[in-house]
N, C-alpha and C positions, 0 to 999 in steps of 0.2 A: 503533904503533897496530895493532890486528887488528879486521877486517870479519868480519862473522857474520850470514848471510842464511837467511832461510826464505822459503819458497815455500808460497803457497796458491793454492786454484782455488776460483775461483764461475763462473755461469751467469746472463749477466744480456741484456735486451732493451732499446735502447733508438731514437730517432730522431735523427737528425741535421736541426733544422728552427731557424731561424728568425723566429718568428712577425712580425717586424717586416718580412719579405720577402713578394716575392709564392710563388706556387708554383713556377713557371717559373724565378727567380732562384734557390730550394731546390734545385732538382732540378739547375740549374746548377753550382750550388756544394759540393753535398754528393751528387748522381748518385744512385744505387739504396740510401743512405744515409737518402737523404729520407724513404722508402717510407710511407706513409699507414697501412701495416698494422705497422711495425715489422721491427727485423730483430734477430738473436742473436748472440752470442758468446760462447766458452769462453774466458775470461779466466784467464791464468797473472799472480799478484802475487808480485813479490820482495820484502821488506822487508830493509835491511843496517842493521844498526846497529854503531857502532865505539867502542871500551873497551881497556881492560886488564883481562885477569884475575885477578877475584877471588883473592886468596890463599888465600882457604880451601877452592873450589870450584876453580877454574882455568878458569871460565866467565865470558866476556865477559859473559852475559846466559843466564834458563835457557831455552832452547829452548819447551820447553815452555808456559812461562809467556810466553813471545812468542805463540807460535800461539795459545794463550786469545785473548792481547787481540785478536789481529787478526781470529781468528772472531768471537770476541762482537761487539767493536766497527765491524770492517770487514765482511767477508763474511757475516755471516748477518743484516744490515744490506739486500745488495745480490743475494744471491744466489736465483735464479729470480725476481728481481723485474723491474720493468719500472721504468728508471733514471730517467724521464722522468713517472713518474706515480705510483710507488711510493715513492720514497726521498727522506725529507724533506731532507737536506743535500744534495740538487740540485734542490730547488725554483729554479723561478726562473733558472736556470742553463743552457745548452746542453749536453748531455750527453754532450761529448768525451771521449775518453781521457785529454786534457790537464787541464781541468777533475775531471774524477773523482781523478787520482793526486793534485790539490793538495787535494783536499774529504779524502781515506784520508791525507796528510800532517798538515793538521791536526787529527786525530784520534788519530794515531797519537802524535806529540809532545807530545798531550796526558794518553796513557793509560800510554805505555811506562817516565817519569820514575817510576810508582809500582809499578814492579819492579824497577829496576835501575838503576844508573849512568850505562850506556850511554847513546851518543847516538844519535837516529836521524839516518844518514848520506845512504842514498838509497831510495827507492822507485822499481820498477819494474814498471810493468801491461804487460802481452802483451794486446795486445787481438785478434789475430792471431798464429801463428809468425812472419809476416814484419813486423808493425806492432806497436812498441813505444814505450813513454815510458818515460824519465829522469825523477825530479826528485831535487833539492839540497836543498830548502825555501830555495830565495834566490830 
């Protein structure tokens, strides 16, 4: 089995709140997170998806035709938007890290079957250098 990863960047704002809390519990629980004004982040996405090489190409999946989906689909979806007020598939939703890679999971394993073989194996968002998420789609 061979993994084959692209990397993209957006730019996105969102909150970290609650609304079913008070303000005091917010601010407890998610700290300068909460912020009433918003806060930013320069988000790095990994997409891996894993295959055998094409015989005729020798390509797991064409690069290229990866970063399409993920901009069209993903990042120009979410990028300089505000996650929490802007971006209809997190309506409704708290606007984790955790939450955003499973909302760009199913998106992506819904768009990447109509390029290629390949499976999507994992994603990973940078929502920080130091703060990152995994997911599997399990």
């Amino acid at each position: 089995m061979i993994y084959v990863s692209r990397q993209e960047h957006f730019n996105a704002a969102h909150k970290l709140y609650n609304p079913a809390w008070t303000e005091e519990r917010n601010k407890e629980v998610f700290g300068p997170c909460a912020n009433t004004n918003w806060h930013g982040h320069n988000y790095d996405l990994i997409v891996t998806v894993k295959g055998q090489p094409d015989p005729e190409t020798g390509f797991v999946i064409d690069l290229k035709q990866l970063s399409t989906i993920i901009r069209q689909h993903v990042v120009d979806q979410v990028d300089h938007k505000n996650l929490n007020l802007d971006v209809p598939f997190m309506k409704d939703q708290l606007a984790s890290t955790e939450n955003l890679v499973v909302a760009f999971w199913q998106i992506l394993a819904r768009e990447i079957p109509r390029i290629s073989s390949a499976q999507l194996h994992c994603i990973k968002l940078y929502e920080t250098p130091r703060n990152f998420v995994e997911y599997y789609g399990e």
